[in-house]
N, C-alpha and C positions, 0 to 999 in steps of 0.2 A: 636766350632761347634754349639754347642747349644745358644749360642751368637747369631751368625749368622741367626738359623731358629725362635727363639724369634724377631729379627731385624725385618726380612720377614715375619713372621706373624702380626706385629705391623703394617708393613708399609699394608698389605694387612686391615687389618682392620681399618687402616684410608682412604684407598680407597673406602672400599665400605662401609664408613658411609658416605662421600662426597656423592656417588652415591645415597643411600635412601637419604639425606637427600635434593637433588637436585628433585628426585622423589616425595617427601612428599611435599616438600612448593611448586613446580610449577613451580620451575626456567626451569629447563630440558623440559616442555612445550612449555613456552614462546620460549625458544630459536630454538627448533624446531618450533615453529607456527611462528618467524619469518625469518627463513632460509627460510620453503615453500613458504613465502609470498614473501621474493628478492628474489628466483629462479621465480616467475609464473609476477613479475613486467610486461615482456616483451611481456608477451601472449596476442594475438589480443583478444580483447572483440567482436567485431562481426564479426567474420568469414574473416578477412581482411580488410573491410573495415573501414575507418574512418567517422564520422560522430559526423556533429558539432551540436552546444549545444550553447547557447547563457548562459554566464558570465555576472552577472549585479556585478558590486564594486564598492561602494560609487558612487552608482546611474546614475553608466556610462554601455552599454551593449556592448559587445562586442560578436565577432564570436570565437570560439576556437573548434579545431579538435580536437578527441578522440578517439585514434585506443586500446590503452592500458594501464593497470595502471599507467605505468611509465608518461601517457600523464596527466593522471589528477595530479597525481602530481606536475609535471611539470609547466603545465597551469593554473590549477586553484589555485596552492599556491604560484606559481612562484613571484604575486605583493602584494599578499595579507596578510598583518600583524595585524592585525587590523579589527575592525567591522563586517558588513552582508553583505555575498553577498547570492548571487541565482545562483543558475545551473539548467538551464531548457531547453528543447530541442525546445522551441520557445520561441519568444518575449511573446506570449499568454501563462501569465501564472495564466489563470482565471480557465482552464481546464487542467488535464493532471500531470503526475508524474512532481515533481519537487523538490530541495531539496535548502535549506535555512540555510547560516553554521553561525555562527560567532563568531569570536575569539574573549574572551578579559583574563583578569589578574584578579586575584582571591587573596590575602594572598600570596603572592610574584610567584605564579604559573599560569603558560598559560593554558586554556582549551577553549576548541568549543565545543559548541552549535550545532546540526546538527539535522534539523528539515525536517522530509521527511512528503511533502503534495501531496494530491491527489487534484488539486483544491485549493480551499479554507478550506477544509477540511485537519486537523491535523492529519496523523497516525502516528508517531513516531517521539516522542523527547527525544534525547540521550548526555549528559554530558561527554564529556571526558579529564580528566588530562594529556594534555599534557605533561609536565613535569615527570609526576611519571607513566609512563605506558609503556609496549609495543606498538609501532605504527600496529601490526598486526590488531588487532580488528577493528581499524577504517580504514584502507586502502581497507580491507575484505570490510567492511560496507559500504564504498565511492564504490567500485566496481562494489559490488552487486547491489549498485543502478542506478548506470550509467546504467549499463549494461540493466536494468530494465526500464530505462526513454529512450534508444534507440533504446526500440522493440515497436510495434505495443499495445503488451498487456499488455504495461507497467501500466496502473490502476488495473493490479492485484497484489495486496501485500499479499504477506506470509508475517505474523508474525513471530518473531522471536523464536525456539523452546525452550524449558527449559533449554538445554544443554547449547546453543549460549548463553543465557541470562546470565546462570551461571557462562561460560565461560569468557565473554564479561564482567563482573561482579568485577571476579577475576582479570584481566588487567587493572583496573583502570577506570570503567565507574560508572561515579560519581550519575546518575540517569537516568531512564529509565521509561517514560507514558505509 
């Protein structure tokens, strides 16, 4: 008998050191931050409609429609392994939100470059390990900007707040302007 409730106390306490210790380093986080992130993949970015965006890759521009995250996914990583391209919601990208990604190889690991401009004007250049990170952070971050380059007021940028940055930080963002 006493056996038995020693046993069960044992197995209880390595439960819930699993539990704080899933709590404490972030893991329990990450994996909720990317559950919400494949539950929300499918949700329309503008109210149902799709709305295209011109794709420049290895200096060739193409049209690509974008109703939802799943679409940037999709479309803009679909050929792209390698190099710079551009996502911007016209050929004109002298003016106006537009973002500049590109992937290369580091010390045997993949990371992207993802440079959001207003213009010619640089606001935010962000490093991300592909290899060693949750893809939440950056799919969040591709979204937010889509979403951002397909509205009217898209040269308003919010800076990113201490939380996100923190956040964004801790999942593997290698550097942040």
């Amino acid at each position: 008998m006493w056996g038995t409730i020693i046993l069960i106390l044992l197995f209880g306490l390595t439960i819930g050191y699993g539990v704080w210790k899933s709590l404490t380093s972030g893991e329990l986080k990450q994996i909720v931050d990317f559950v919400k992130m494949a539950s929300q993949m499918d949700n329309d970015l503008f109210d149902g409609e799709t709305r295209e965006f011109v794709l420049n890759a290895k200096g060739v521009d193409r049209t690509i429609g974008i109703k939802t995250s799943q679409d940037i996914h999709d479309r803009v990583f679909e050929s792209v392994e390698s190099g710079t391209c551009i996502l911007s919601s016209s050929q004109d990208r002298t003016e106006g939100l537009h973002m500049v990604f590109r992937i290369h190889s580091k010390n045997g690991d993949d990371f992207m470059t993802l440079t959001e401009r207003d213009g010619e004007r640089v606001v935010d250049t962000t490093e991300y390990n592909l290899d060693n990170m949750n893809p939440a952070p950056l799919i969040n971050r591709l979204t937010s900007l889509v979403r951002r380059m397909g509205t009217p007021q898209s040269a308003e940028v919010e800076p990113m707040d201490e939380q996100t940055a923190a956040t964004a930080s801790a999942w593997g963002v290698v550097k942040q302007d």
